[in-house]
Biotite code that builds the C-alpha atoms (Angstrom):
import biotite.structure as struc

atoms = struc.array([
    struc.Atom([12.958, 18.040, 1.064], chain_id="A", res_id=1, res_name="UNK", atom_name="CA", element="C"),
    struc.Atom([9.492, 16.401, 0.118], chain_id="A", res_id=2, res_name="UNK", atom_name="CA", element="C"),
    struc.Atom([8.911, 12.946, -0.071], chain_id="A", res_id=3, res_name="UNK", atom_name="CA", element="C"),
    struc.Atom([9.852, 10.844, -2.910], chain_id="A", res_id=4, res_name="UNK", atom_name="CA", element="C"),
    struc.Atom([6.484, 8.474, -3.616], chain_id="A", res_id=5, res_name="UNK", atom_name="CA", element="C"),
    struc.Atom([9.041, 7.087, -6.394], chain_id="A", res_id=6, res_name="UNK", atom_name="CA", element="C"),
    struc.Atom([11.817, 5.126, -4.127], chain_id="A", res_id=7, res_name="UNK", atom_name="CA", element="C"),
    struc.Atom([8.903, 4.316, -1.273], chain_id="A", res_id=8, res_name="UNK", atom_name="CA", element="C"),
    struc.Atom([6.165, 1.589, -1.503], chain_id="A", res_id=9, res_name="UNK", atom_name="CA", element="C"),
    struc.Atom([6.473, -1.107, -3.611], chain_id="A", res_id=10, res_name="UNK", atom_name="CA", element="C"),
    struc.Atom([7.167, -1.641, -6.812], chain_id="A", res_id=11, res_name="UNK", atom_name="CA", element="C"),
    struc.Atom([6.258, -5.351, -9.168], chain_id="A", res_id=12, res_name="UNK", atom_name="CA", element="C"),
    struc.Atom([9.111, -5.541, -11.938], chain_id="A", res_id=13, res_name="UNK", atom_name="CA", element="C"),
    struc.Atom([10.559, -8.641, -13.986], chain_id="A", res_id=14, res_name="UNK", atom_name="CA", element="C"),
    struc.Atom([14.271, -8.651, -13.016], chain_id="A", res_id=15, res_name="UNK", atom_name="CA", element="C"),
    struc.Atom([17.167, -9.792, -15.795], chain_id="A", res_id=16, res_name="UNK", atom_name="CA", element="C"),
    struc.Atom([16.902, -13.534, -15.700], chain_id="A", res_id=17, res_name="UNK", atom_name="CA", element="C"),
    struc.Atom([13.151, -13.083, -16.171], chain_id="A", res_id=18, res_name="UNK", atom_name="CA", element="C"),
    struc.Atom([11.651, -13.592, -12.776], chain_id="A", res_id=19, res_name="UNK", atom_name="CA", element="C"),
    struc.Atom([9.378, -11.534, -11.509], chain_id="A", res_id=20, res_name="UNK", atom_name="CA", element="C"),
    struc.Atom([10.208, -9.079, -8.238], chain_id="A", res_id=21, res_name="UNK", atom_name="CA", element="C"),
    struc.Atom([9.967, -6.792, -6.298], chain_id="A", res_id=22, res_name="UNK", atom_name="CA", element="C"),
    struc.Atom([11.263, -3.552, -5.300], chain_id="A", res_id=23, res_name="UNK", atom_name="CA", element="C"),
    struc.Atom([10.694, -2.205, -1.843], chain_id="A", res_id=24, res_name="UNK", atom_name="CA", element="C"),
    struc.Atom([11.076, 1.422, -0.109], chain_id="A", res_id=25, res_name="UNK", atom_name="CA", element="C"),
    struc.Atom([10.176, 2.513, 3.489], chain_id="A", res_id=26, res_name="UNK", atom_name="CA", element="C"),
    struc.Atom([10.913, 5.768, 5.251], chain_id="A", res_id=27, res_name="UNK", atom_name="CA", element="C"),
    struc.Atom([11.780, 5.318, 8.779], chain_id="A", res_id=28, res_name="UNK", atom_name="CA", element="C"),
    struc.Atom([13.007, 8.736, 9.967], chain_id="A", res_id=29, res_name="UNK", atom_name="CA", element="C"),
    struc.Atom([15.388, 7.970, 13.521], chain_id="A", res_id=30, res_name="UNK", atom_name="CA", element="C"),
    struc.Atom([15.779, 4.060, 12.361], chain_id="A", res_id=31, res_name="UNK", atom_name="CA", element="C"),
    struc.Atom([19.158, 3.351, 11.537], chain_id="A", res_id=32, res_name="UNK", atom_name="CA", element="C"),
    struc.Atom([21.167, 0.219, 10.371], chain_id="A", res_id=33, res_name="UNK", atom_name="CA", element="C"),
    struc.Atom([24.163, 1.852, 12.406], chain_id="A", res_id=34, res_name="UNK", atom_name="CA", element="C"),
    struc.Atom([22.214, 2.116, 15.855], chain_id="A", res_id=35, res_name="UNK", atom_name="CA", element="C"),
    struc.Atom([21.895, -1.730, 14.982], chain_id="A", res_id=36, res_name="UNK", atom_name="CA", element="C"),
    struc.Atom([17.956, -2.057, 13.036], chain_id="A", res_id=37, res_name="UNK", atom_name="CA", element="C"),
    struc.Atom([17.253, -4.065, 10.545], chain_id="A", res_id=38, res_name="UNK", atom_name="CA", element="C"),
    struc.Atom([14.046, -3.801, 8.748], chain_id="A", res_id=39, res_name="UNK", atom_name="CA", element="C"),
    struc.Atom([12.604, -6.672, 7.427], chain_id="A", res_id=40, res_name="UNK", atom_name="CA", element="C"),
    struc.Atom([9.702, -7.676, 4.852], chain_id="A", res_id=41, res_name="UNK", atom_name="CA", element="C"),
    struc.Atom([7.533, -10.627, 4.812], chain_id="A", res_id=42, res_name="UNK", atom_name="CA", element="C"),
    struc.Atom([6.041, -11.989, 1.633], chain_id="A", res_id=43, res_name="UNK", atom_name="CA", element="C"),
    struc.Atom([3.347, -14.816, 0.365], chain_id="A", res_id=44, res_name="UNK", atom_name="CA", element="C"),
    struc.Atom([1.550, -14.758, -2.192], chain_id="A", res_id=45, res_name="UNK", atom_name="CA", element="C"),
    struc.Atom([-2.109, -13.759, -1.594], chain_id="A", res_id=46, res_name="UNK", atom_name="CA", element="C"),
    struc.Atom([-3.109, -17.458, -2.253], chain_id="A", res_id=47, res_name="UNK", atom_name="CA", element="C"),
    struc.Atom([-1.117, -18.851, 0.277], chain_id="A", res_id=48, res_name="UNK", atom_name="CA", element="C"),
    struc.Atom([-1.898, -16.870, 3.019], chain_id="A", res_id=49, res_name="UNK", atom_name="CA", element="C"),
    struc.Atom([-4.363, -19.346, 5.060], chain_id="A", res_id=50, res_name="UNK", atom_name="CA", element="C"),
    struc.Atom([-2.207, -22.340, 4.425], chain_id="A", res_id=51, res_name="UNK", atom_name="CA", element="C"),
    struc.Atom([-0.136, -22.756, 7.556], chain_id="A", res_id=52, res_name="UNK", atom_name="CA", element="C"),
    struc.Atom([2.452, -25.084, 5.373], chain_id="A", res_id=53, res_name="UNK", atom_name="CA", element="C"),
    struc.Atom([3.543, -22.252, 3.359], chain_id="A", res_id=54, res_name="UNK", atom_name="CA", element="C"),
    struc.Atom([5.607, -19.525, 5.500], chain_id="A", res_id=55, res_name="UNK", atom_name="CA", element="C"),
    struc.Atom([5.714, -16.237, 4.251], chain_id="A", res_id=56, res_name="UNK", atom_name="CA", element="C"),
    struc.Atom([9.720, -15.309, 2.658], chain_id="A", res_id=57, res_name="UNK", atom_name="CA", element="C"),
    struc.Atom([12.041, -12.511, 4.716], chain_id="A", res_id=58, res_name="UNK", atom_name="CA", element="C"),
    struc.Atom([13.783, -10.300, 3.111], chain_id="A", res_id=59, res_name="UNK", atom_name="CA", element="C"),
    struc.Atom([16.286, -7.686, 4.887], chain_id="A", res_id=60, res_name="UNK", atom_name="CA", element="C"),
    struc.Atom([15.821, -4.227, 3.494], chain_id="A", res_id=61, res_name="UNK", atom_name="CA", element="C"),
    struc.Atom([19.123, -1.922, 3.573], chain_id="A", res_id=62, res_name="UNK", atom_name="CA", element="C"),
    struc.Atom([19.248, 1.105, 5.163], chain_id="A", res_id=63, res_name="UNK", atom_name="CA", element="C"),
    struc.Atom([20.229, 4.031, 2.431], chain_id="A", res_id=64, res_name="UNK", atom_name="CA", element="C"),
    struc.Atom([22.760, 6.090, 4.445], chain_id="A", res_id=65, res_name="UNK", atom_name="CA", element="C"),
    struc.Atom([22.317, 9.838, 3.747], chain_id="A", res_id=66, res_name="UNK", atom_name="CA", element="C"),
    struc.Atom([18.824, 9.765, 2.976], chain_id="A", res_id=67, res_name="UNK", atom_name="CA", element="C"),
    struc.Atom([16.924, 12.507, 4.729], chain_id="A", res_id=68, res_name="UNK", atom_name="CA", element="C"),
    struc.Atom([14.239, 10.076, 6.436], chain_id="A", res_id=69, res_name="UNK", atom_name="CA", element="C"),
    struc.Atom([16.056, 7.311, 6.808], chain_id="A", res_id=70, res_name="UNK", atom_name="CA", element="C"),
    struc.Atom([15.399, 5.257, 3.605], chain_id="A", res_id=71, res_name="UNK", atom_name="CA", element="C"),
    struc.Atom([15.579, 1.594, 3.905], chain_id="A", res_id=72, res_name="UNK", atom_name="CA", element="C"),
    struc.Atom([14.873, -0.509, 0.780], chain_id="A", res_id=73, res_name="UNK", atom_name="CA", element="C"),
    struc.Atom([15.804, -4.009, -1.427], chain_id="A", res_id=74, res_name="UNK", atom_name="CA", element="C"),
    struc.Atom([14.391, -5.033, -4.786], chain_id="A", res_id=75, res_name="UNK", atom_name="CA", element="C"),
    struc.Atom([14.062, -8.800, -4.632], chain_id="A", res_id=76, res_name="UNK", atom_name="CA", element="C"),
    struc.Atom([13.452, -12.086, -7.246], chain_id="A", res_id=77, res_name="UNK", atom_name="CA", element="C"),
    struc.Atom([10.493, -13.895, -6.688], chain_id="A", res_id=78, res_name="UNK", atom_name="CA", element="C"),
    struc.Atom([12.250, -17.264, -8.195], chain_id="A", res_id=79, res_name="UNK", atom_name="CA", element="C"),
    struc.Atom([10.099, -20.223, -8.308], chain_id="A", res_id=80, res_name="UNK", atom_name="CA", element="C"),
    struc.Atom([10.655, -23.129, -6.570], chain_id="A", res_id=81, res_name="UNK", atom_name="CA", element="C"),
    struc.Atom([9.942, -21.287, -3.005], chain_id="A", res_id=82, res_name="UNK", atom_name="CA", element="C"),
    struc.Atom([6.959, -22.284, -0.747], chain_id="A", res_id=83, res_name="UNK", atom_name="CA", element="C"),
    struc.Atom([4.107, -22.620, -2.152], chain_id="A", res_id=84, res_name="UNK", atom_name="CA", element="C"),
    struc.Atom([3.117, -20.487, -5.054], chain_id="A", res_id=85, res_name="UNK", atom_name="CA", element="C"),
    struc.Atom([5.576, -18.119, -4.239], chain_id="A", res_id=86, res_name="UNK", atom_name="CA", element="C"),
    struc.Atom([7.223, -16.990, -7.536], chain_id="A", res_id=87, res_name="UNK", atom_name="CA", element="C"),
    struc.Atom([4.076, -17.082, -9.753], chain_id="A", res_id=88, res_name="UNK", atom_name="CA", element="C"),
    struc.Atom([2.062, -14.621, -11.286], chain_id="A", res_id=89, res_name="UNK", atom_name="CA", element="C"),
    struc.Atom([-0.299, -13.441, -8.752], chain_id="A", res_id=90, res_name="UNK", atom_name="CA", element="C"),
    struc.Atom([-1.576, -10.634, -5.807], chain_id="A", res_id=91, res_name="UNK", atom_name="CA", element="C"),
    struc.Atom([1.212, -11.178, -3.171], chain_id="A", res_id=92, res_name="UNK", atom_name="CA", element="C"),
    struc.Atom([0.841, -9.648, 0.481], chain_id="A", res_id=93, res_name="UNK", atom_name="CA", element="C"),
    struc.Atom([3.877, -8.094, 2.655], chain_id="A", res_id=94, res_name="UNK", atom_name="CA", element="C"),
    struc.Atom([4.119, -6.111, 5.425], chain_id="A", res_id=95, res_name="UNK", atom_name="CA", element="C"),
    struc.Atom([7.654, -5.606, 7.593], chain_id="A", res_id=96, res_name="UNK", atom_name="CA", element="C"),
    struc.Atom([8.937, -6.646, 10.984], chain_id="A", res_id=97, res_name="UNK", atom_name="CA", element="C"),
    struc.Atom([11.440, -4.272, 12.957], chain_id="A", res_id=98, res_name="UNK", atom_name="CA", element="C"),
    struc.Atom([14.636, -5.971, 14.808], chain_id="A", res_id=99, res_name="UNK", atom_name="CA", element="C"),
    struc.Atom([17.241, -4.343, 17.084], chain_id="A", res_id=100, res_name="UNK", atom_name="CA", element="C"),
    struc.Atom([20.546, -5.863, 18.120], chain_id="A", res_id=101, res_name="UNK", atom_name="CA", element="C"),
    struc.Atom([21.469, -3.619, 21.151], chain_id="A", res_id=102, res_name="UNK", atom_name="CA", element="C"),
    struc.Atom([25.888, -3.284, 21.527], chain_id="A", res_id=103, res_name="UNK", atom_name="CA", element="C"),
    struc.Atom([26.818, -6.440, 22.592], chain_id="A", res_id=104, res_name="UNK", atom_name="CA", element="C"),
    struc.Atom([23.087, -7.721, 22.952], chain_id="A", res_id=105, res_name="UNK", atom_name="CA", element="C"),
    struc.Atom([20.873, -9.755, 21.502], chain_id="A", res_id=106, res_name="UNK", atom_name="CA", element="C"),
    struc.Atom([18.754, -9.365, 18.451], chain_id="A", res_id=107, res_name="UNK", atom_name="CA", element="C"),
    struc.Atom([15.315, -8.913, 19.749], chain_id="A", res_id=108, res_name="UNK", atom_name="CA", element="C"),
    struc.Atom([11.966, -7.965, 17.821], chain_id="A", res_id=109, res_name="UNK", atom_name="CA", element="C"),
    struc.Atom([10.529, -4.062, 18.128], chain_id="A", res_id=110, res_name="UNK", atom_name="CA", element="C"),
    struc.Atom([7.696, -4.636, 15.904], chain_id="A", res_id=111, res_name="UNK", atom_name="CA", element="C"),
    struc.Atom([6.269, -7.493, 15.182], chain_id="A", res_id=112, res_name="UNK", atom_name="CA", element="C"),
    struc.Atom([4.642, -6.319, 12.165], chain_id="A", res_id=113, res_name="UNK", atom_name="CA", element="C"),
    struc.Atom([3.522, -3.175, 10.859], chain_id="A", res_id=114, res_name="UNK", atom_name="CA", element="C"),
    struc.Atom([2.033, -1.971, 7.231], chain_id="A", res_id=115, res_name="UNK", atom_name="CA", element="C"),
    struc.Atom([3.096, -0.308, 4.443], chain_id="A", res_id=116, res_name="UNK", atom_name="CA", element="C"),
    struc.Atom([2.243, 3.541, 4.763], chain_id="A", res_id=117, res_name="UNK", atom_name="CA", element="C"),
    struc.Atom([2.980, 3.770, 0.729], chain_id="A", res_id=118, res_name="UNK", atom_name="CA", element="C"),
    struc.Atom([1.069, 1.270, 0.022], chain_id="A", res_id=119, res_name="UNK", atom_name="CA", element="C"),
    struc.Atom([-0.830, 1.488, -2.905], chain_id="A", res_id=120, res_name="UNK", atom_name="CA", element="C"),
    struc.Atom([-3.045, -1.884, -2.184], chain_id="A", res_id=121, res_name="UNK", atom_name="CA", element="C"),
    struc.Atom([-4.217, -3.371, 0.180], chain_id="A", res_id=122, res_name="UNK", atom_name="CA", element="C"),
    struc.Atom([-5.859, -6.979, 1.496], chain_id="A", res_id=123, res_name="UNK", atom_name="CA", element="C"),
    struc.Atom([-7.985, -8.079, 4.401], chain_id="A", res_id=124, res_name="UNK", atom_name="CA", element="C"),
    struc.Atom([-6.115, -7.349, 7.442], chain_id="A", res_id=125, res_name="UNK", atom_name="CA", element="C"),
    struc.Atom([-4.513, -5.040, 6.736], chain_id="A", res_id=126, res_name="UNK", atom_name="CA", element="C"),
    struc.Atom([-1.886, -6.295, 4.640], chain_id="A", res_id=127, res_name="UNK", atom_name="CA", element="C"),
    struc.Atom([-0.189, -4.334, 2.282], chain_id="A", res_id=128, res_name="UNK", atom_name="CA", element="C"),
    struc.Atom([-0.512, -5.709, -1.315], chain_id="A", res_id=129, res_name="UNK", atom_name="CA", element="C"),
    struc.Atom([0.829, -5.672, -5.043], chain_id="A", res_id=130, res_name="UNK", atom_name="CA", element="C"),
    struc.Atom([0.147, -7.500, -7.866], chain_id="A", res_id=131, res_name="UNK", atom_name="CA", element="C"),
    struc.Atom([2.644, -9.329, -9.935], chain_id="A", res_id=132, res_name="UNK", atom_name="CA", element="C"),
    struc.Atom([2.583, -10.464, -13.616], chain_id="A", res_id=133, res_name="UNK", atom_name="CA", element="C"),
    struc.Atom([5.171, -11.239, -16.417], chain_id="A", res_id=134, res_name="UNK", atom_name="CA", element="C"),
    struc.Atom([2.825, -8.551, -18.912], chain_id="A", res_id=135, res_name="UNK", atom_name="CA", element="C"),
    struc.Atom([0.313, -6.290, -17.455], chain_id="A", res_id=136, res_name="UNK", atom_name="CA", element="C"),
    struc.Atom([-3.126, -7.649, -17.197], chain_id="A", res_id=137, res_name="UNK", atom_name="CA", element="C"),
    struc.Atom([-5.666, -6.610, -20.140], chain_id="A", res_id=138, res_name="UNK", atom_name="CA", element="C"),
    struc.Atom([-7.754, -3.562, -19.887], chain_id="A", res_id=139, res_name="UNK", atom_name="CA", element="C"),
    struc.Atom([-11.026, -4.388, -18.037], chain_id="A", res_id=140, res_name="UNK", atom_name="CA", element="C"),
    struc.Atom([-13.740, -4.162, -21.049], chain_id="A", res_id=141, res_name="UNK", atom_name="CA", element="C"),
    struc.Atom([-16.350, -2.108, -19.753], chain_id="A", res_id=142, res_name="UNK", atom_name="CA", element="C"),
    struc.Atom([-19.766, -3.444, -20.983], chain_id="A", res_id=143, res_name="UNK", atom_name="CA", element="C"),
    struc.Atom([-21.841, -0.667, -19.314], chain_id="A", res_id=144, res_name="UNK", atom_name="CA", element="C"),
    struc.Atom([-22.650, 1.724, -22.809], chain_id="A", res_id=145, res_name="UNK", atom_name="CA", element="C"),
    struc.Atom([-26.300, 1.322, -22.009], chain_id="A", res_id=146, res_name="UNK", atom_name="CA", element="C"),
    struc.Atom([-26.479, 2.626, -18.598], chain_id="A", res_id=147, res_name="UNK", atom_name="CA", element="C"),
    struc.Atom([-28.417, 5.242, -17.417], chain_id="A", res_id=148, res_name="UNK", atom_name="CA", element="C"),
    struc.Atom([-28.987, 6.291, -13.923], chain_id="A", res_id=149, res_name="UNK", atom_name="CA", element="C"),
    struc.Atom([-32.612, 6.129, -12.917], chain_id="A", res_id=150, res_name="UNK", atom_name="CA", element="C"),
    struc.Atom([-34.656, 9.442, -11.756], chain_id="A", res_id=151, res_name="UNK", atom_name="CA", element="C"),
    struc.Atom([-34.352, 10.005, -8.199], chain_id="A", res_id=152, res_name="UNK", atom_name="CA", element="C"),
    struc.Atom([-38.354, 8.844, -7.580], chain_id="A", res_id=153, res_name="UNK", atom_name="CA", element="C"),
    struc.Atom([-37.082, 5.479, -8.893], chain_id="A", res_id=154, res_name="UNK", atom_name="CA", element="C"),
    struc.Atom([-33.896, 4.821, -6.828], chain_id="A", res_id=155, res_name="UNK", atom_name="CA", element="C"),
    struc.Atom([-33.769, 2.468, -3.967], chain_id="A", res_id=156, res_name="UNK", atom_name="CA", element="C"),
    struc.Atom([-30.902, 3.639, -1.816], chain_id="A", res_id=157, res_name="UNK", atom_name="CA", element="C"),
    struc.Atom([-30.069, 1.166, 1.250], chain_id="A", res_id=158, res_name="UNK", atom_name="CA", element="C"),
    struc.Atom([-26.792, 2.169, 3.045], chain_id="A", res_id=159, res_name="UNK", atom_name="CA", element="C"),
    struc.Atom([-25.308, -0.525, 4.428], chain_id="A", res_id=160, res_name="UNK", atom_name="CA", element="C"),
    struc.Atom([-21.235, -1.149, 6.401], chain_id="A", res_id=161, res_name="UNK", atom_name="CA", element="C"),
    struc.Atom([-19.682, -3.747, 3.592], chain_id="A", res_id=162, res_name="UNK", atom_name="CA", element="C"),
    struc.Atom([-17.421, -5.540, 6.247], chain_id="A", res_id=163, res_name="UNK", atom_name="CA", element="C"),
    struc.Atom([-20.334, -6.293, 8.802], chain_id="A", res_id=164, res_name="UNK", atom_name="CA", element="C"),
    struc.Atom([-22.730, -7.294, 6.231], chain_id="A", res_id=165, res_name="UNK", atom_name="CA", element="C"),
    struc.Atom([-21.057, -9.870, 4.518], chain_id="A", res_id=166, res_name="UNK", atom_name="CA", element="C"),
    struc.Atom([-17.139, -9.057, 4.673], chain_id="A", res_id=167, res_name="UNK", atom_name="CA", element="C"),
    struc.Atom([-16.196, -8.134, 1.089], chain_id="A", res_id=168, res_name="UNK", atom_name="CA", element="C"),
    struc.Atom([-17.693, -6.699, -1.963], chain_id="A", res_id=169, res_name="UNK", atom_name="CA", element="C"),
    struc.Atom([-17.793, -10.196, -3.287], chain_id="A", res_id=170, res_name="UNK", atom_name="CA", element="C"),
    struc.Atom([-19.721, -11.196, 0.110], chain_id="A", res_id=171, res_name="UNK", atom_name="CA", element="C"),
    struc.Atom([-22.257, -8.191, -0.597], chain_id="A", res_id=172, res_name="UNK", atom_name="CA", element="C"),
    struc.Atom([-22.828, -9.362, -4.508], chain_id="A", res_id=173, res_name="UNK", atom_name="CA", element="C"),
    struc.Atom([-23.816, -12.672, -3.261], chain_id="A", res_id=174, res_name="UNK", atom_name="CA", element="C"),
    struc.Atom([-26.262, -11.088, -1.161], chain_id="A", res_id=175, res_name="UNK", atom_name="CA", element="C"),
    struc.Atom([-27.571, -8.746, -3.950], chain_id="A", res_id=176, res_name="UNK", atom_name="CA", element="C"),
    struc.Atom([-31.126, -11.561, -4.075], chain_id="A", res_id=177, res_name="UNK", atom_name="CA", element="C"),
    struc.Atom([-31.206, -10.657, -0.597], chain_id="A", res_id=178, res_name="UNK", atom_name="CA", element="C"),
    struc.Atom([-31.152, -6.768, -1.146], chain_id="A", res_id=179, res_name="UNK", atom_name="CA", element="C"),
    struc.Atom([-33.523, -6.804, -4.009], chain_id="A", res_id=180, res_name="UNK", atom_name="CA", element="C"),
    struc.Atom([-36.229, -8.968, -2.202], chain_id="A", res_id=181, res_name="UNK", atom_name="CA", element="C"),
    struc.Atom([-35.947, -6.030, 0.150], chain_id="A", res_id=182, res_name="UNK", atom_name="CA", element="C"),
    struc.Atom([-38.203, -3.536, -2.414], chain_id="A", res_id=183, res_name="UNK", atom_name="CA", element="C"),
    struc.Atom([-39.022, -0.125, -1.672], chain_id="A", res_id=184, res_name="UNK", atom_name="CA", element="C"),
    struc.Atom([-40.466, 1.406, 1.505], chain_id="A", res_id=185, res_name="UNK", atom_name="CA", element="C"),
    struc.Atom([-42.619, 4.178, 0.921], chain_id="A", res_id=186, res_name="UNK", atom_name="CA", element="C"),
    struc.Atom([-42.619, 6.963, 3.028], chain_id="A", res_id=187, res_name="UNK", atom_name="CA", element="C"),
    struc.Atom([-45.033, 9.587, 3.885], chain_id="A", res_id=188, res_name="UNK", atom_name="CA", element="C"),
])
């Protein structure tokens, strides 16, 4: 049986009473809620991620019994009134913990966190992300009509690693002065 990319990942919605949420899949072939897992997922939103005030929310995902690779999943409300921001429109990050209760045990953490591998956005560390919004965001307007790609004698082309330059794409446009005071270098 292939994999369903529809029930795994995650998935923004606005639930009944209006709130936005949620919905989470994960395959985790051989992890079972009846050999005593539990999967869980941690959420912020994106801008509360550095603010040690604001914990991220857990949220147990169920194991689906009879799924063929062990499907474990929950669709949650982000109400307002949790930490933070938590509940507004917004990027918010997750990724999931694994917990085992052994028979007559105690409940100890497997993993203490580990990504999404359906997810279909990410964030800086690795974080899975989505983005969540009462309406869908406008169409970007692209304002490009008038571009035309140079001939090759006039390009510039400088290769550079975006995370050890200057972290981010953002990071590299703020260095674009830098780049362009660069010029050409002419060789023979």
């Amino acid at each position: 049986m292939p994999i369903n990319l529809a029930e795994v990942g995650a998935f923004a919605g606005v639930d009944a009473a209006g709130n936005l949420s949620i919905r989470f899949g994960l395959y985790l072939p051989g992890i079972r809620a009846a050999d005593g897992f539990q999967v869980v997922v941690r959420i912020i939103h994106r801008d509360d991620r550095f603010d040690p005030a604001v914990p991220p929310v857990d949220v147990a995902l169920q194991w689906r019994p009879g799924s063929e690779f062990d499907l474990w999943a929950v669709t949650t409300s982000l109400a307002p009134g949790g930490p933070g921001r938590y509940g507004q429109e917004g990027i918010y990050l997750y990724r999931f913990q694994l917990w085992w209760t052994p028979p007559g045990g105690t409940r100890q953490l497997v993993t203490r966190w580990f990504t999404d591998p359906f997810a279909r956005q990410t964030d800086i560390g690795m974080l899975a992300a989505i983005g969540c919004w009462h309406a869908p965001p406008p169409p970007f307007e692209w304002s490009d009509a008038g571009w035309r790609t140079p001939e090759l004698d006039d390009l510039i082309v400088y290769e550079l690693q975006v995370e050890q330059f200057n972290d981010t794409f953002a990071g590299v446009a703020d260095r674009l002065v830098y780049l362009k005071s660069l010029g050409s270098i002419a060789s023979n």
